[in-house]
SERO-4910 file (N, C-alpha, C, O; in steps of 0.05 Angstrom, whole numbers):
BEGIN
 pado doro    nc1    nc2    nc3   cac1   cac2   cac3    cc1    cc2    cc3    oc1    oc2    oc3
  Unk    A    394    -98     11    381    -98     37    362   -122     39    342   -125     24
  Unk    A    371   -139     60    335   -157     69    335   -157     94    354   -155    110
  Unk    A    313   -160     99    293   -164    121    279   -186    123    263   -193    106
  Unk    A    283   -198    142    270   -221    157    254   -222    187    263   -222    210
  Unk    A    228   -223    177    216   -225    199    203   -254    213    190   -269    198
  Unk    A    207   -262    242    201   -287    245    173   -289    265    166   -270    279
  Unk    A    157   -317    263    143   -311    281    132   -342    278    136   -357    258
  Unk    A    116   -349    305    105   -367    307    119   -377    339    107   -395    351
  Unk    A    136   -369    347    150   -381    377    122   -372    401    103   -357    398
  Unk    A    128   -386    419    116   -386    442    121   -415    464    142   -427    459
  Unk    A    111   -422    479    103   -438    506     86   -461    494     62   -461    488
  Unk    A    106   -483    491     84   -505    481     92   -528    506    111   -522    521
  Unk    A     77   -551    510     93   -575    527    104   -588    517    112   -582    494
  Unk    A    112   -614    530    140   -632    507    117   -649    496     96   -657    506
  Unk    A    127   -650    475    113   -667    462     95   -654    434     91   -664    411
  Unk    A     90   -635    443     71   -613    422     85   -604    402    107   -615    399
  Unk    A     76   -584    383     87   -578    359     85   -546    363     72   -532    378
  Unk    A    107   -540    341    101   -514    332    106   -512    309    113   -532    297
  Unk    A    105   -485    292    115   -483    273    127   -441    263    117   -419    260
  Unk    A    145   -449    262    162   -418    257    152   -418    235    142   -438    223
  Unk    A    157   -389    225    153   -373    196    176   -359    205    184   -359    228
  Unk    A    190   -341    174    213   -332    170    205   -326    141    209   -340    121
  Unk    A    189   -289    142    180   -279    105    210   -259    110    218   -246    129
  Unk    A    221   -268     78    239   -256     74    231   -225     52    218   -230     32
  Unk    A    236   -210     55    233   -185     33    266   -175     30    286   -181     43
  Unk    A    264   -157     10    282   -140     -3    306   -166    -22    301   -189    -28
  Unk    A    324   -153    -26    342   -172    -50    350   -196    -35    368   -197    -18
  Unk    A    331   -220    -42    331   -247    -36    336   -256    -69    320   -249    -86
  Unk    A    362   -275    -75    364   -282    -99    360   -310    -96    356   -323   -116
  Unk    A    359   -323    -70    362   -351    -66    331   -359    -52    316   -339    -53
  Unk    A    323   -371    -45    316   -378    -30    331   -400    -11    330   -400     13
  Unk    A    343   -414    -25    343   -436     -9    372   -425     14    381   -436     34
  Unk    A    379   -405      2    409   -396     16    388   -394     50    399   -379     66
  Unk    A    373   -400     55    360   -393     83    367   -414    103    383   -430     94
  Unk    A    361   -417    122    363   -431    149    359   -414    175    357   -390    180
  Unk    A    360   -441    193    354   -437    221    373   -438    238    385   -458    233
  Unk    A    384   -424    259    398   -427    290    386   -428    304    364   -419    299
  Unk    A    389   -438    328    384   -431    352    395   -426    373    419   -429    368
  Unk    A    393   -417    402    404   -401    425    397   -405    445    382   -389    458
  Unk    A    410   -438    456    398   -447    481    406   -432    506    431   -430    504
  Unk    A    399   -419    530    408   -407    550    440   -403    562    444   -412    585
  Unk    A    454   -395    553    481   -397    561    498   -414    542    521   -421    549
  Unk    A    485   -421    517    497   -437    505    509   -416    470    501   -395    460
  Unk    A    521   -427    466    527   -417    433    509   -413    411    489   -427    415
  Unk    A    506   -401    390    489   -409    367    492   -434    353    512   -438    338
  Unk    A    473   -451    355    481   -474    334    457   -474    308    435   -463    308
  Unk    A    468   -489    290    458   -495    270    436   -517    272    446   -539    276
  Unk    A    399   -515    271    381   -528    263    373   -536    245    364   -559    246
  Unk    A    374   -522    217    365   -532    193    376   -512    172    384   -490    180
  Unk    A    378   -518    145    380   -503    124    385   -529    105    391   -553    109
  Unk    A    376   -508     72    376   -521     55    408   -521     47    427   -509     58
  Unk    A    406   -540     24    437   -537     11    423   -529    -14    399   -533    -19
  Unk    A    445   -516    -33    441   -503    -57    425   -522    -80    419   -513   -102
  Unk    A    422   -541    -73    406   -555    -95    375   -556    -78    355   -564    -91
  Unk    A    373   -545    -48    348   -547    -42    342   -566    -26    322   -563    -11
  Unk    A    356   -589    -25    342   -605      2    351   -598     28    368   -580     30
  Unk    A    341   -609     48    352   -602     74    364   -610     96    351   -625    110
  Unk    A    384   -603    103    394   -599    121    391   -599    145    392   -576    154
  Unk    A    387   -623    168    391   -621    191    407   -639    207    415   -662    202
  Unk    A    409   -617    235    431   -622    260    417   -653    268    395   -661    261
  Unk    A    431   -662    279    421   -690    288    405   -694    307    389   -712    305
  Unk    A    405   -677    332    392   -669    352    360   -666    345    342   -670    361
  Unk    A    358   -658    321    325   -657    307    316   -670    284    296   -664    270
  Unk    A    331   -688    282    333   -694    252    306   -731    262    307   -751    277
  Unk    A    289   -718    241    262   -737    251    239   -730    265    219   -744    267
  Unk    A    244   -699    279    221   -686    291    221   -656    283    205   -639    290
  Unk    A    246   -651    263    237   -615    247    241   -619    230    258   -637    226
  Unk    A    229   -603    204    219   -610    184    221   -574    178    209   -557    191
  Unk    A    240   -567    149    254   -546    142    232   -546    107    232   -563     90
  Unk    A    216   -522    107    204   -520     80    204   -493     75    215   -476     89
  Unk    A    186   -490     49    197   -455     42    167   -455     24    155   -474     13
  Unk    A    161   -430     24    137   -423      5    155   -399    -15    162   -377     -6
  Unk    A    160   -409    -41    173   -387    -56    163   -379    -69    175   -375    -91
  Unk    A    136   -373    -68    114   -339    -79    113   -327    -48     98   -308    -53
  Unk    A    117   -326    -29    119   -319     -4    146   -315      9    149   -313     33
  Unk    A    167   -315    -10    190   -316      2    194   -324     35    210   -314     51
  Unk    A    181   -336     38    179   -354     70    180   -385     65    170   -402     50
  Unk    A    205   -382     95    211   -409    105    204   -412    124    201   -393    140
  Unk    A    196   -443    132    184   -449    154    204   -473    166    219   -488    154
  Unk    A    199   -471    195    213   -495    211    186   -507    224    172   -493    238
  Unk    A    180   -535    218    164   -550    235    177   -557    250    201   -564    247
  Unk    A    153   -558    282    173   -568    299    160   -586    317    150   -577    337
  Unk    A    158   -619    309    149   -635    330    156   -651    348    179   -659    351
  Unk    A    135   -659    364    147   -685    383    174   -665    409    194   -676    420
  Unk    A    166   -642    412    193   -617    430    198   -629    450    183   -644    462
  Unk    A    224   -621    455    223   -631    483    241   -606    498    254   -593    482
  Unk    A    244   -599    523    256   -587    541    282   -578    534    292   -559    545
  Unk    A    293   -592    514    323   -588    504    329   -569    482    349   -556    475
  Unk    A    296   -572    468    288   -554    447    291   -526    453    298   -512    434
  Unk    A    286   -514    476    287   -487    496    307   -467    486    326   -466    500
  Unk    A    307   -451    465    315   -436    459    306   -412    443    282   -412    442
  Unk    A    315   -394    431    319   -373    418    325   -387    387    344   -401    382
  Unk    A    303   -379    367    309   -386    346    311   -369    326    289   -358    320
  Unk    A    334   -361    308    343   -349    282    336   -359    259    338   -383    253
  Unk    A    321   -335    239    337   -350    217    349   -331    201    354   -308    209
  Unk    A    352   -335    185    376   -324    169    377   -328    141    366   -348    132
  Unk    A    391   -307    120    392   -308     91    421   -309     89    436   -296    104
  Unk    A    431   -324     72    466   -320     63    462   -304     41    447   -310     22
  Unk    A    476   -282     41    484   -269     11    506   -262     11    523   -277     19
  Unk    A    512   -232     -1    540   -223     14    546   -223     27    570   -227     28
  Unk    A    533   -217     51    532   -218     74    507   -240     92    485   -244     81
  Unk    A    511   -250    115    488   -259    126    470   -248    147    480   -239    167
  Unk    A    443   -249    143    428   -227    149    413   -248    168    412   -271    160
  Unk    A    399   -242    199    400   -248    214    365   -240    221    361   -216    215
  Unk    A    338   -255    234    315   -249    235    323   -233    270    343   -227    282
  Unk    A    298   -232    275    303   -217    310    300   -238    323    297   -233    347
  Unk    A    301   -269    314    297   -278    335    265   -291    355    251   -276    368
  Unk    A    261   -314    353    234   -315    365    234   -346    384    239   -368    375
  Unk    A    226   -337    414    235   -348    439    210   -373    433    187   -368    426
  Unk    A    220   -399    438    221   -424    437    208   -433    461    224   -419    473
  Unk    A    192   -446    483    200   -447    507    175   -490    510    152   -498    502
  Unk    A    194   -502    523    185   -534    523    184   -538    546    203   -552    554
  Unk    A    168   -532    562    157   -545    598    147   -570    591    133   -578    572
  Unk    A    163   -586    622    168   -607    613    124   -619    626    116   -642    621
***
């Protein structure tokens, strides 16, 4: 069983920062098996960030130079920095553990007025 809880989303302007948290508990063998989606309004889930199995990271191009994917592993938490936002950023963000299965956070709403 794991559990992932996320937090840090809210109402920033373009340009501003945020930063997600994502503490993982219960049988986490990886850390780095973690990453981010997101869930732009009517749009699909896409892929924001994750590590690859040796640990570095992973990102979509769309962010790649303004988010910034790290992990505290005595805290089993990952974090997504998120700067320089812009309006496009506007979504629903996941994250997620790969194990046997992939385990999915609740989710925490994003929002970039322009």
């Amino acid at each position: 069983q794991v559990q992932l809880v996320e937090s840090g989303g809210g109402l920033v302007q373009a340009g501003g920062s945020l930063r997600l948290s994502c503490a993982a508990s219960g049988s986490i063998f990886s850390i780095n098996a973690m990453g981010w989606h997101r869930q732009a309004p009517g749009k699909g889930r896409e892929l924001v960030a994750a590590f690859t199995d040796g640990g570095s990271a992973n990102l979509a191009d769309s962010v790649k130079g303004r988010f910034t994917i790290s992990r505290d592993n005595a805290k089993n938490t990952v974090y997504l920095q998120m700067n320089s936002l812009k309006p496009e950023d506007t979504a629903v963000y996941y994250c997620w553990y790969r194990g046997a299965r992939v385990y999915w956070g609740q989710g925490t709403q994003v929002t970039v007025s322009s």
